[in-house]
TORKOL-4160 file (C-alpha; in steps of 0.2 Angstrom, whole numbers, padded with zeros to 4 digits, m for minus):
434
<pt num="1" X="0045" Y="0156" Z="m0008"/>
<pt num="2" X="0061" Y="0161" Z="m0001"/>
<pt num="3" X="0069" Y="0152" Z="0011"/>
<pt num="4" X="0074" Y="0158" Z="0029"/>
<pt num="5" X="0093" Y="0160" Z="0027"/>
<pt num="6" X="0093" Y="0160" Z="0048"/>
<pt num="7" X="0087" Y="0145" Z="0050"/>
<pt num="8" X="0097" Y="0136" Z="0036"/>
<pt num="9" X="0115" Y="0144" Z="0040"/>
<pt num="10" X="0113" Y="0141" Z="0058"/>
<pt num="11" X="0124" Y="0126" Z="0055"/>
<pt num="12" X="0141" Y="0133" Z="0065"/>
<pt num="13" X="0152" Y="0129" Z="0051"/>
<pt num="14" X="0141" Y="0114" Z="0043"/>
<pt num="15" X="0137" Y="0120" Z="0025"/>
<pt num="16" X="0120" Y="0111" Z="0020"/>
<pt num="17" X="0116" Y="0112" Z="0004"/>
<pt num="18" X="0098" Y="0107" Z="m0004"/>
<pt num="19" X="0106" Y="0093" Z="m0014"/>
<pt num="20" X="0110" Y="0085" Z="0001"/>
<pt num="21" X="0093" Y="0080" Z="0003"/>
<pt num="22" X="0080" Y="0072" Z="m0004"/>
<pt num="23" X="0068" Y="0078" Z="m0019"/>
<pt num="24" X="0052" Y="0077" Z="m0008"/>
<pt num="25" X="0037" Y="0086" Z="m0017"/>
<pt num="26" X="0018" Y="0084" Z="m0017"/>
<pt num="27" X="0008" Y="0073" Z="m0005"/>
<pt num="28" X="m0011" Y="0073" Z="m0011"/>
<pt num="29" X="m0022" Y="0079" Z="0005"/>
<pt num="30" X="m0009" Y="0088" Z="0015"/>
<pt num="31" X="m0004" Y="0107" Z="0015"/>
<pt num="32" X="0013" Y="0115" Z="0024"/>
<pt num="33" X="0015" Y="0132" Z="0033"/>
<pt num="34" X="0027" Y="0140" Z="0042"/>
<pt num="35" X="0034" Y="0159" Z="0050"/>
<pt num="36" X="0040" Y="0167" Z="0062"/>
<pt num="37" X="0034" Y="0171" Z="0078"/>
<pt num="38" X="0046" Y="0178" Z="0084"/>
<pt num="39" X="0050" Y="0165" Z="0098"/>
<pt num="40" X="0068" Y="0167" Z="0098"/>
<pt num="41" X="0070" Y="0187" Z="0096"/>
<pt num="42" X="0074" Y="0187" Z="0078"/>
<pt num="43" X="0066" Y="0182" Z="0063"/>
<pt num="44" X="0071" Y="0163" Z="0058"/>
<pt num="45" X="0054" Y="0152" Z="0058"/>
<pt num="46" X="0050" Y="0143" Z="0074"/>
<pt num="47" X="0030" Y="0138" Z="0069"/>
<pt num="48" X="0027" Y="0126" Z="0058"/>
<pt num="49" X="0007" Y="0119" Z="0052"/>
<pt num="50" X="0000" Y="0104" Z="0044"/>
<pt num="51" X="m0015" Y="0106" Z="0039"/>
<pt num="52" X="m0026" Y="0092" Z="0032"/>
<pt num="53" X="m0039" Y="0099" Z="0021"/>
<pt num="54" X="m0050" Y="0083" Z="0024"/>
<pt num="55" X="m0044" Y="0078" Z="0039"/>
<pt num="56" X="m0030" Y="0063" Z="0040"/>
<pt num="57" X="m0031" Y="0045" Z="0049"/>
<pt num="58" X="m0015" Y="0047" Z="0062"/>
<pt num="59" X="m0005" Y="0035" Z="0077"/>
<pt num="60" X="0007" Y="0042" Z="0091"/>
<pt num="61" X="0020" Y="0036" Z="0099"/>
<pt num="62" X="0026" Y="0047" Z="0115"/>
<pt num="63" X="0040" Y="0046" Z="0127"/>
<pt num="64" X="0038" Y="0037" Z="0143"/>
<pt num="65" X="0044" Y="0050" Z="0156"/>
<pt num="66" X="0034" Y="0053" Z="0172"/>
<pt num="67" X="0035" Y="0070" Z="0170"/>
<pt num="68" X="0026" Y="0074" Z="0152"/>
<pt num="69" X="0024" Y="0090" Z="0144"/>
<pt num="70" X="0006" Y="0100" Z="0143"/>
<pt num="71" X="0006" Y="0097" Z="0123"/>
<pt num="72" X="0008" Y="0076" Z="0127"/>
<pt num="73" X="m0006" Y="0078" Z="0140"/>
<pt num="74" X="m0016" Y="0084" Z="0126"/>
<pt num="75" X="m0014" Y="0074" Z="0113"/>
<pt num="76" X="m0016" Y="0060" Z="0123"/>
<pt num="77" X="m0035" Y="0068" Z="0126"/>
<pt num="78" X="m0037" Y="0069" Z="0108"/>
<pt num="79" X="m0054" Y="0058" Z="0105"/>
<pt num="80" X="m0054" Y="0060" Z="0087"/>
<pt num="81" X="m0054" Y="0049" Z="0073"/>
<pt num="82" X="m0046" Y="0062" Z="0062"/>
<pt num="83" X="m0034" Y="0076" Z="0065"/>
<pt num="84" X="m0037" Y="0091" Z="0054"/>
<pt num="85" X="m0018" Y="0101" Z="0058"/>
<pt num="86" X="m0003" Y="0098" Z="0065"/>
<pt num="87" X="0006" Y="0112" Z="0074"/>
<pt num="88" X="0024" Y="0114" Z="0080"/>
<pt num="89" X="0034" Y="0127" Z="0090"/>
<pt num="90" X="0050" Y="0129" Z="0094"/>
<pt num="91" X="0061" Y="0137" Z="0108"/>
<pt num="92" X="0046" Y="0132" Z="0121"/>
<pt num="93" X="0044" Y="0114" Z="0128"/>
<pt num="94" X="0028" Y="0117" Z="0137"/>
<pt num="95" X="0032" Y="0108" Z="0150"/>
<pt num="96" X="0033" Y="0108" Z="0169"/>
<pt num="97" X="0020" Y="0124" Z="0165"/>
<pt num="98" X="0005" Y="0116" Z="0175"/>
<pt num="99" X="m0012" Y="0122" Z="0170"/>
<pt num="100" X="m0009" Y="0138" Z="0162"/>
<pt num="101" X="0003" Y="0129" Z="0150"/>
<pt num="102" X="m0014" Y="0118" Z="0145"/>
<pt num="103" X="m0024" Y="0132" Z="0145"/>
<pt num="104" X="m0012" Y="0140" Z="0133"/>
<pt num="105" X="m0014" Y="0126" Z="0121"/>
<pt num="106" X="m0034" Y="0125" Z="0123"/>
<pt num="107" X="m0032" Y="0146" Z="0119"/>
<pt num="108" X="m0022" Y="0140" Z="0103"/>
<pt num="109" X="m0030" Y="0126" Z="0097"/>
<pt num="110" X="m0049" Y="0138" Z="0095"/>
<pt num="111" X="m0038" Y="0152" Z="0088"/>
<pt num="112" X="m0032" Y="0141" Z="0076"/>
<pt num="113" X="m0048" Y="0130" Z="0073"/>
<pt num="114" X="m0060" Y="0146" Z="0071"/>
<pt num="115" X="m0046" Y="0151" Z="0057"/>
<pt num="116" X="m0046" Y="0135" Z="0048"/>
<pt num="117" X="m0066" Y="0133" Z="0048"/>
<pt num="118" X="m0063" Y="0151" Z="0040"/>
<pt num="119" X="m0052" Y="0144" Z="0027"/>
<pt num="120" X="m0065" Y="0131" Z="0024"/>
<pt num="121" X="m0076" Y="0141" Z="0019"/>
<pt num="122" X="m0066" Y="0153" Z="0007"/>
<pt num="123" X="m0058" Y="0137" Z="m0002"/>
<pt num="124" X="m0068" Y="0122" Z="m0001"/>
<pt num="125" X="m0085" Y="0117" Z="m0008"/>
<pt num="126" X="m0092" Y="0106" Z="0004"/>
<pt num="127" X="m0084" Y="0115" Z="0020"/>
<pt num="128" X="m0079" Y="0107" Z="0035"/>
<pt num="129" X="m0079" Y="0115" Z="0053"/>
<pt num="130" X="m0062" Y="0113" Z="0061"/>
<pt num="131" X="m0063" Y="0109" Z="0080"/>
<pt num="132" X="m0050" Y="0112" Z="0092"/>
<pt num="133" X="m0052" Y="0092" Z="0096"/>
<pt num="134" X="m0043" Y="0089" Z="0079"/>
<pt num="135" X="m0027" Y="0100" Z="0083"/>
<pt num="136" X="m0011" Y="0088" Z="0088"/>
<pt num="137" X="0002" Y="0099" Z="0096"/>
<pt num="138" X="0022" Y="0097" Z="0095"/>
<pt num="139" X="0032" Y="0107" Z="0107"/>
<pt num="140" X="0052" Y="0106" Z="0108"/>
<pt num="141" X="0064" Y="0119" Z="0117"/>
<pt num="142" X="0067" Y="0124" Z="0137"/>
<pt num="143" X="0058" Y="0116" Z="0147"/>
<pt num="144" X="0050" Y="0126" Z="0164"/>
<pt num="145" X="0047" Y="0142" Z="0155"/>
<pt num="146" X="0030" Y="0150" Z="0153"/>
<pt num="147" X="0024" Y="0146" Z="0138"/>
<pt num="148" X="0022" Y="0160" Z="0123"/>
<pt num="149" X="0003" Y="0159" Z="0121"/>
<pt num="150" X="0000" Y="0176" Z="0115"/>
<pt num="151" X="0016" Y="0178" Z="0102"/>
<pt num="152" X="0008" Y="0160" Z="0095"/>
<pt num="153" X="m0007" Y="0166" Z="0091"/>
<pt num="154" X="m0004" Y="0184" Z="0086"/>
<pt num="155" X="0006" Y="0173" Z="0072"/>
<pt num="156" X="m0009" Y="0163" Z="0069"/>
<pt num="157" X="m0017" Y="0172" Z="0054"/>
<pt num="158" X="0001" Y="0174" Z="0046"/>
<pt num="159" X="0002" Y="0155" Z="0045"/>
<pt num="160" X="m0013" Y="0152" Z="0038"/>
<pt num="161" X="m0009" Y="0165" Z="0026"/>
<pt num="162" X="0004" Y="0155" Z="0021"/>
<pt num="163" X="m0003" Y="0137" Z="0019"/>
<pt num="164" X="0001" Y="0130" Z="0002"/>
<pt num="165" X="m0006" Y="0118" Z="m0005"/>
<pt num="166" X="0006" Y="0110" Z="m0016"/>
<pt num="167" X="0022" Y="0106" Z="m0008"/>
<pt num="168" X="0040" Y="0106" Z="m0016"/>
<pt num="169" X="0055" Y="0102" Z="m0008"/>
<pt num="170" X="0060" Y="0120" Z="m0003"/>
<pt num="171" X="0042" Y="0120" Z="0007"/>
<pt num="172" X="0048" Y="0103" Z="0017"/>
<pt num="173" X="0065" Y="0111" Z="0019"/>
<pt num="174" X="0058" Y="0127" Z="0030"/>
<pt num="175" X="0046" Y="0114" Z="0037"/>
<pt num="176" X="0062" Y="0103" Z="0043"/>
<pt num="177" X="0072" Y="0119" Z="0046"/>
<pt num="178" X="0056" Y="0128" Z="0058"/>
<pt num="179" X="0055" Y="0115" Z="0070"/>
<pt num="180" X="0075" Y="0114" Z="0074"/>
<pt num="181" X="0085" Y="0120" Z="0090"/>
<pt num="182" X="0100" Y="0113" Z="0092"/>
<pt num="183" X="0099" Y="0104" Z="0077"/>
<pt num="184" X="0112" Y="0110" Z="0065"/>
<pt num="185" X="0103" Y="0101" Z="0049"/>
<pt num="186" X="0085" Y="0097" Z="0045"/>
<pt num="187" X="0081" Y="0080" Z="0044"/>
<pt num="188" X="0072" Y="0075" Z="0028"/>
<pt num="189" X="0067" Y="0057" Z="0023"/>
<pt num="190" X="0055" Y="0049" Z="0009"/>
<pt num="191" X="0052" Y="0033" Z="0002"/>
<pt num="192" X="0039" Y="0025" Z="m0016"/>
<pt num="193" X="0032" Y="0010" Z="m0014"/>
<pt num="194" X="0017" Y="m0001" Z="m0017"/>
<pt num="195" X="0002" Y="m0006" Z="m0007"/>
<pt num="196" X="m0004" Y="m0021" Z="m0019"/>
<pt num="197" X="m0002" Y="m0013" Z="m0034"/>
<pt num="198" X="m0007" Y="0005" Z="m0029"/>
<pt num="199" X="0010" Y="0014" Z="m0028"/>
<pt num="200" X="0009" Y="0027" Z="m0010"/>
<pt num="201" X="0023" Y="0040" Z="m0005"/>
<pt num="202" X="0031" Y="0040" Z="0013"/>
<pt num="203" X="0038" Y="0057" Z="0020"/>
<pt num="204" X="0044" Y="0061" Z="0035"/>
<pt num="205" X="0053" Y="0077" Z="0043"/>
<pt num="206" X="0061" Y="0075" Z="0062"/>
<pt num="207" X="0072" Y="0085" Z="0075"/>
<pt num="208" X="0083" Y="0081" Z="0087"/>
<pt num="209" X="0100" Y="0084" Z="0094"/>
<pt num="210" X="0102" Y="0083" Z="0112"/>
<pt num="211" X="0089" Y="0075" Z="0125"/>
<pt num="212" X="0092" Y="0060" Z="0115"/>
<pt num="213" X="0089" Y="0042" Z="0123"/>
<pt num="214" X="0074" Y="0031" Z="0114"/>
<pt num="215" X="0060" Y="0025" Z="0125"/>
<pt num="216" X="0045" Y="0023" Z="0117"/>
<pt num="217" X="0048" Y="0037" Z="0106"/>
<pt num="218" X="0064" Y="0049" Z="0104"/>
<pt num="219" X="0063" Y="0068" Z="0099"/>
<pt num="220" X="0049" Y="0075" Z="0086"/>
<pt num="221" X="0046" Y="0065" Z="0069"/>
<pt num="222" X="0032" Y="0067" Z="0057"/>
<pt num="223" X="0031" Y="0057" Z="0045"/>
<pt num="224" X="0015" Y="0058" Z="0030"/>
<pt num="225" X="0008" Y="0045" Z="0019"/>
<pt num="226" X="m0006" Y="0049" Z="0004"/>
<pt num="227" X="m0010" Y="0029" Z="0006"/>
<pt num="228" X="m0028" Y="0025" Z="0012"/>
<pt num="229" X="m0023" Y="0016" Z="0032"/>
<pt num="230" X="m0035" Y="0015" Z="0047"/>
<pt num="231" X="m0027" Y="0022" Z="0062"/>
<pt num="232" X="m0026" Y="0005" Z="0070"/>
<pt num="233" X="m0015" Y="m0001" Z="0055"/>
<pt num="234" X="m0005" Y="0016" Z="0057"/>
<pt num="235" X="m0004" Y="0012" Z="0076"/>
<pt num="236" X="0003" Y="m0005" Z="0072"/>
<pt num="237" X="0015" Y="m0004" Z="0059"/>
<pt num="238" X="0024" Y="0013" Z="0069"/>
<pt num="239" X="0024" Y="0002" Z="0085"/>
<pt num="240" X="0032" Y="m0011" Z="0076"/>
<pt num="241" X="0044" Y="0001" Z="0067"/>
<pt num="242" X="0051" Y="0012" Z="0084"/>
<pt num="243" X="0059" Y="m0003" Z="0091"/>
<pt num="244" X="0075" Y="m0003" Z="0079"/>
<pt num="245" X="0075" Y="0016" Z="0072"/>
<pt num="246" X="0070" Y="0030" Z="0083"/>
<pt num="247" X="0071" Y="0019" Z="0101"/>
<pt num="248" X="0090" Y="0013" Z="0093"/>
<pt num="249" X="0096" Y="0031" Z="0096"/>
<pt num="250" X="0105" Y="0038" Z="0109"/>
<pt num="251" X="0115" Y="0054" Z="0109"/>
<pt num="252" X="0117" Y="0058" Z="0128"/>
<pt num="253" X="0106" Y="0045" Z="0137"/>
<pt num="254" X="0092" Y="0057" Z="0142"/>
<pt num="255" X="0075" Y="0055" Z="0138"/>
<pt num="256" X="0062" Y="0070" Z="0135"/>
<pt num="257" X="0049" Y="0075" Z="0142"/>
<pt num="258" X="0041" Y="0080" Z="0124"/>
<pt num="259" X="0046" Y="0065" Z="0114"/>
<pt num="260" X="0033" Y="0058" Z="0100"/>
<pt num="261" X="0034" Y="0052" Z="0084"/>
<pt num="262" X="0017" Y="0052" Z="0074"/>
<pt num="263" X="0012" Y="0046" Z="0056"/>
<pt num="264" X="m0003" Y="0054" Z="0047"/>
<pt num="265" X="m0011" Y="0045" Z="0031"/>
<pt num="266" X="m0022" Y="0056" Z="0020"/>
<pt num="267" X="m0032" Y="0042" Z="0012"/>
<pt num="268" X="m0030" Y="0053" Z="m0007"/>
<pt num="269" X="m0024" Y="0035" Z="m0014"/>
<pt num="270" X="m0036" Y="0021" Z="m0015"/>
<pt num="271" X="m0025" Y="0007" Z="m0010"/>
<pt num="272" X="m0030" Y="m0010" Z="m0006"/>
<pt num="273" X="m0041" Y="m0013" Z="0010"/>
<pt num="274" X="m0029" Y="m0017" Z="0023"/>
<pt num="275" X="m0035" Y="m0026" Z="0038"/>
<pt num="276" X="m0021" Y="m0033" Z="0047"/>
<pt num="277" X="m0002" Y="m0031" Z="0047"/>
<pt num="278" X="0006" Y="m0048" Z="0041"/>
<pt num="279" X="m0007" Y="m0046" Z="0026"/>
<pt num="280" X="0006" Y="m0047" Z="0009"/>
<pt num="281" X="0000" Y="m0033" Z="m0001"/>
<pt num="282" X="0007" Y="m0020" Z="0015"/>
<pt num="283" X="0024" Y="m0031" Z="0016"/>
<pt num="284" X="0032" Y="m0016" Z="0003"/>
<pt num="285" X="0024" Y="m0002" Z="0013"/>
<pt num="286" X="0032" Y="m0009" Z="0032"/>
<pt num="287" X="0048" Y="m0009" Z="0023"/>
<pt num="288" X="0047" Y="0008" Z="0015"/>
<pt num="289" X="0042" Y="0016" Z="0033"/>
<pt num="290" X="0055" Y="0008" Z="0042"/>
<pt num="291" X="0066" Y="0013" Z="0031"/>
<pt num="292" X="0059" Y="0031" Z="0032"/>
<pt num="293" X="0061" Y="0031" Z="0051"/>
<pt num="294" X="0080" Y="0023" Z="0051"/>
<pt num="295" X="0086" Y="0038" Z="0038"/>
<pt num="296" X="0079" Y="0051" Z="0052"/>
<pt num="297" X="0083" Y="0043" Z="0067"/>
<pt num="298" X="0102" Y="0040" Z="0059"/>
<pt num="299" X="0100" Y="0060" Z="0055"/>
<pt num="300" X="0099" Y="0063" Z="0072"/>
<pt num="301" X="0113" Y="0053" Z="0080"/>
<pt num="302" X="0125" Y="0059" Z="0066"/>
<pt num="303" X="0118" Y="0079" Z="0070"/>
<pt num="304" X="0119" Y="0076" Z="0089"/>
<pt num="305" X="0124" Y="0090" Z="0100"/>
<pt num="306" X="0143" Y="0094" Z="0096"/>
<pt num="307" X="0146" Y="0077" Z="0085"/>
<pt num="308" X="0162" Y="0074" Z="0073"/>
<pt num="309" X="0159" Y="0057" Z="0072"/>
<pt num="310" X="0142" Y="0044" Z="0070"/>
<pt num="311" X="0143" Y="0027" Z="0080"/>
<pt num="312" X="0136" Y="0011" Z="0075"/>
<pt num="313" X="0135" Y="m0003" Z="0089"/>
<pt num="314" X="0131" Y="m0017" Z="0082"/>
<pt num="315" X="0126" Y="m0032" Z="0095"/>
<pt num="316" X="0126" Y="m0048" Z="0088"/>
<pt num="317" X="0122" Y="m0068" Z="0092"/>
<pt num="318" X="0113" Y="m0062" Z="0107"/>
<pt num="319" X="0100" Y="m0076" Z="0116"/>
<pt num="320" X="0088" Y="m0062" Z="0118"/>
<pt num="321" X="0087" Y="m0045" Z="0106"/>
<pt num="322" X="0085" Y="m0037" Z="0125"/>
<pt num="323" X="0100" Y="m0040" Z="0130"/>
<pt num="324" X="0107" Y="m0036" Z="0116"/>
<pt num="325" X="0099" Y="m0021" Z="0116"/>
<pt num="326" X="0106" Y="m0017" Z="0134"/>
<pt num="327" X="0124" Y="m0020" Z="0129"/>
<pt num="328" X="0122" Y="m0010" Z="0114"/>
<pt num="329" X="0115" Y="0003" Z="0126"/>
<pt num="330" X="0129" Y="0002" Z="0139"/>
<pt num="331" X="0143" Y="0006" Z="0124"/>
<pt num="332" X="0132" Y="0020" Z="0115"/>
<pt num="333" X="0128" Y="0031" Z="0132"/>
<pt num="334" X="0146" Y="0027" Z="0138"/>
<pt num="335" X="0154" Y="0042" Z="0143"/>
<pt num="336" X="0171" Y="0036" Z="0144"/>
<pt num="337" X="0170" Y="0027" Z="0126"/>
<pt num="338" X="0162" Y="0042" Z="0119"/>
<pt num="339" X="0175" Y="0054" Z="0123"/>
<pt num="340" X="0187" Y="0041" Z="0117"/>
<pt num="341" X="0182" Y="0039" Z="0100"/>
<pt num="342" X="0182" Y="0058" Z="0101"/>
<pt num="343" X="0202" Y="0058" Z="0105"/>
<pt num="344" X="0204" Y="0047" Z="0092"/>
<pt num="345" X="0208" Y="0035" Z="0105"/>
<pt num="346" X="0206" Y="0016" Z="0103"/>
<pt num="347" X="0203" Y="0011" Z="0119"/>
<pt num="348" X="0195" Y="m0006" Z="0118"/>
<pt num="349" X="0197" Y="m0007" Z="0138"/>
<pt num="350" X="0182" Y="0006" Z="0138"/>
<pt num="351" X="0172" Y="m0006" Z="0127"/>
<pt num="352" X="0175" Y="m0021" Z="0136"/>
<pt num="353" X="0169" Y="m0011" Z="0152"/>
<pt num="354" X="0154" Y="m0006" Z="0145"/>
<pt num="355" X="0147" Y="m0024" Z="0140"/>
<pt num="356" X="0151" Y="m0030" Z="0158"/>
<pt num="357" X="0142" Y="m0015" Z="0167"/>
<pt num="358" X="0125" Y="m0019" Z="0155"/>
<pt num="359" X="0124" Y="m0035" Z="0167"/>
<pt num="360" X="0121" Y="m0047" Z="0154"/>
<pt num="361" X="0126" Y="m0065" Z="0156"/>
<pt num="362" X="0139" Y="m0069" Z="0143"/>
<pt num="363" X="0152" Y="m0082" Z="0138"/>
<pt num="364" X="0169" Y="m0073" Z="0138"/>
<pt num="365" X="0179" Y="m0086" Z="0129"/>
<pt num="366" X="0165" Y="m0083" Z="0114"/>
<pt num="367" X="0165" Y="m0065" Z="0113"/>
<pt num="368" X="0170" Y="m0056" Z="0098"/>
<pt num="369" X="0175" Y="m0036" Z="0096"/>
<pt num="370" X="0181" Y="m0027" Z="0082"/>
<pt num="371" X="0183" Y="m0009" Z="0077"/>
<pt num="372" X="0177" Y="m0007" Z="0060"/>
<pt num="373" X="0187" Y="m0019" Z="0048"/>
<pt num="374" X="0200" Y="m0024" Z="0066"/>
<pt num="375" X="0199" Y="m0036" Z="0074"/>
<pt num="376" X="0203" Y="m0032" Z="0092"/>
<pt num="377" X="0196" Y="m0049" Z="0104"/>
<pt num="378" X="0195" Y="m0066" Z="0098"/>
<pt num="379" X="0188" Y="m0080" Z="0109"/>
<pt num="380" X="0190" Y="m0068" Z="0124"/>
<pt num="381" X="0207" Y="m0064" Z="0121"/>
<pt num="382" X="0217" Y="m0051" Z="0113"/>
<pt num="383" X="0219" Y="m0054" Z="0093"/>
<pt num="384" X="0235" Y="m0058" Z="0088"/>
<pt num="385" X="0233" Y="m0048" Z="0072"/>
<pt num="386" X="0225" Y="m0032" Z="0084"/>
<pt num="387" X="0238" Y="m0018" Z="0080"/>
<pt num="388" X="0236" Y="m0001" Z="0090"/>
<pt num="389" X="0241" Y="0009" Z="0079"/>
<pt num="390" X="0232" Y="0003" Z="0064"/>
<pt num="391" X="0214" Y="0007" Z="0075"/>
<pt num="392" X="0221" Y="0022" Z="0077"/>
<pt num="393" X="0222" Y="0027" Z="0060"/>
<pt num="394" X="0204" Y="0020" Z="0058"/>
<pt num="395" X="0197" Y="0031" Z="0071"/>
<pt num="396" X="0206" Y="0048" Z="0064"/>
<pt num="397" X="0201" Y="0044" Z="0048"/>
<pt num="398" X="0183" Y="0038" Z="0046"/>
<pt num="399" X="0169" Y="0050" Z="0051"/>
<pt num="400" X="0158" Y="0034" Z="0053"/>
<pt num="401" X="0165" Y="0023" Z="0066"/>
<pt num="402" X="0157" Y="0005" Z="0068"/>
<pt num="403" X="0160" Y="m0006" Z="0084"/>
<pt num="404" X="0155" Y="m0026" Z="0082"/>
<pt num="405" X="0152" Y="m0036" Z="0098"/>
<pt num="406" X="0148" Y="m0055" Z="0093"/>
<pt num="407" X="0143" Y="m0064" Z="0109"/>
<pt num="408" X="0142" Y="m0080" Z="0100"/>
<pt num="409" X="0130" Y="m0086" Z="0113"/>
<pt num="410" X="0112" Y="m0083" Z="0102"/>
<pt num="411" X="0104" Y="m0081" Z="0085"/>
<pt num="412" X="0098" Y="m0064" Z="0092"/>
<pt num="413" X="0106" Y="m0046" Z="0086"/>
<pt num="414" X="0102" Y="m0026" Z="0090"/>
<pt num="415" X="0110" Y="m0013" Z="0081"/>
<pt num="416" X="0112" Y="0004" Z="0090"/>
<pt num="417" X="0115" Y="0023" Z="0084"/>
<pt num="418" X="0127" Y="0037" Z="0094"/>
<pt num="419" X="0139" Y="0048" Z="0092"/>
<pt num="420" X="0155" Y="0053" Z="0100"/>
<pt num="421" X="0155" Y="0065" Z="0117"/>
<pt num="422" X="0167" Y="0082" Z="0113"/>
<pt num="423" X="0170" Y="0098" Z="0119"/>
<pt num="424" X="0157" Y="0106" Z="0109"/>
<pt num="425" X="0143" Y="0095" Z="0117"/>
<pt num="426" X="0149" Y="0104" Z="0134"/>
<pt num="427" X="0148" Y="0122" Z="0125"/>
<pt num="428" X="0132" Y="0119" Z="0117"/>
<pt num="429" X="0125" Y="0115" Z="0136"/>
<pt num="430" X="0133" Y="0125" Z="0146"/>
<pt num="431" X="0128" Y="0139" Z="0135"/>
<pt num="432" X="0111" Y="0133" Z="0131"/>
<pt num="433" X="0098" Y="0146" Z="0139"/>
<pt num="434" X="0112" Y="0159" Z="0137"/>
């Protein structure tokens, strides 16, 4: 399978390379396809297809805008226990397109099911018929624009065509690389762990560059497990896991209208029953999928539109995580401190601005702040060790900058992810639909 050179050189200078990623491979009970459908004029891949031969157990997370996209209206309608495919376009938001935007995904959803029941029949034994009630939908692009709904499923055919089976990591790369915009990377993430003593795989492909400001859910990530889970476990463990991965990252402070981050399980394993969350033998897998969501969600900070540097803004000694959060917050989606860190320019002031503005009671003579390894404010003062000039260097030098504020007022901590604001980040958006 050759991969789509389009899609992976469309990195404006950033070489990825495959050993930059992650050897992801086979997950039992799940099968990848992707083409082009000629969304953006050309021939890179923007349609990508999980197809679940069984069907998989499946939670959701979406974003918490009032004004929701046609394919979030529709998998909220979803009443089924199992999803049997997954489907993702690109260069199309589907959103703000009122009823002929639903109808387009309805038009869709029986093109693709009557195909799949097809495939059923061809390749399984005991075939299953496919419903257009077990199609979950993912749309990322424009927003406002009439949605492609003939191009789609002109394509549809082709992509089932092209369903393997058996992944490797080239098939998860052109399935992270047909479900960019912006992006200038694919994100790619796994994990191995144990449920008991039955060990499961976690992988998990996102997007995101711009349009980046958690709540509830941020941007589009997938992530796929072979373990055995209910969908309330699945619903409980993601809930529990957004908080401090993909709702702890901000590029630009705005929020979609298309965000949602789902996880599928294809029951292939045969785990230990697992009934409730805080039971021990799912303590491994918890970790494993946070860990899974962090790597992407950090992917997508450090790839936001027109970043040289990734921001870490860590909160600490809060009395509550939510204020901490806020503070975080107010620094991350700071204009003035994100063009800063662009210039190279230490400008605590900026800083110190931004943790007043988050309207959090604090203790001044407690607070703490330093930039990286410098210390800049001591007990609410100026450090007599701070140097200018030594944060300078820090700031041209690193790629990864790391801003500590200690509020010494708590036991309660929030870490935050971002990226600096430059020139590019204008170019990219002022030329987006261009």
């Amino acid at each position: 399978m050759a991969i789509n050179l389009k899609n992976f050189m469309n990195s404006q200078g950033t070489m990825s390379k495959m050993n930059d990623f992650q050897d992801l491979d086979h997950i039992d009970g799940l099968s990848i396809s992707t083409i082009s459908a000629n969304l953006y004029g050309n021939d890179r891949d923007d349609l990508v297809m999980f197809y679940f031969r069984d069907g998989a157990n499946f939670a959701s997370v979406y974003t918490q805008s009032k004004i929701i996209s046609e394919n979030i209206k529709w998998n909220l309608n979803l009443r089924c226990k199992k999803i049997k495919s997954l489907i993702i376009n690109t260069r199309n938001a589907n959103a703000f397109t009122g009823p002929r935007g639903y109808q387009g995904l309805k038009e869709v959803a029986e093109e693709l099911s009557s195909q799949l029941s097809k495939k059923q029949i061809i390749d399984e034994d005991y075939p299953q018929k496919v419903t257009p009630g077990e199609i979950l939908f993912g749309c990322t692009g424009t927003i406002g624009e009439k949605y492609p709904t003939e191009k789609i499923k002109k394509h549809i055919p082709g992509l089932i065509n092209k369903i393997k089976y058996t992944q490797n990591k080239l098939i998860w790369m052109k399935a992270g690389l047909g479900i960019m915009t912006t992006d200038l990377k694919p994100k790619l993430a796994m994990e191995e762990c144990k449920i008991g003593n039955t060990k499961v795989k976690i992988y998990g492909i996102a997007k995101g560059s711009g349009m980046i400001y958690p709540n509830m859910a941020t941007t589009l990530g997938y992530i796929f497990t072979d373990a055995g889970l209910s969908n309330d476990i699945l619903q409980k463990l993601l809930k529990k896991n957004i908080e401090t991965t993909f709702n702890a990252i901000s590029c630009d402070g705005d929020t979609s209208t298309n965000d949602m981050v789902s996880i599928f399980s294809t029951g292939k394993i045969k785990n230990p029953s697992i009934k409730n969350i805080k039971n021990e033998k799912i303590k491994l897998f918890d970790e494993a999928l946070h860990s899974v969501l962090l790597n992407l969600a950090k992917r997508i900070a450090a790839d936001g539109e027109g970043a040289s540097k990734f921001v870490t803004i860590q909160v600490n000694s809060s009395r509550t995580q939510e204020d901490a959060k806020k503070i975080a917050f107010s620094i991350a989606n700071s204009p003035l401190v994100k063009t800063a860190i662009a210039g190279n320019d230490p400008n605590w002031g900026r800083i110190v601005m931004a943790i007043g503005k988050a309207n959090i009671d604090i203790v001044i003579n407690k607070l703490s702040i330093k930039l990286g390894p410098i210390k800049i404010i001591e007990k609410g003062q100026l450090s007599k060790s701070y140097i200018e000039d030594d944060a300078a260097v820090y700031m041209k030098e690193e790629k990864k900058i790391d801003i500590i504020v200690d509020l010494n007022i708590g036991k309660k901590n929030f870490t935050a992810y971002t990226m600096d604001l430059t020139k590019k980040y204008i170019e990219i958006n002022a030329d987006y639909r261009s």
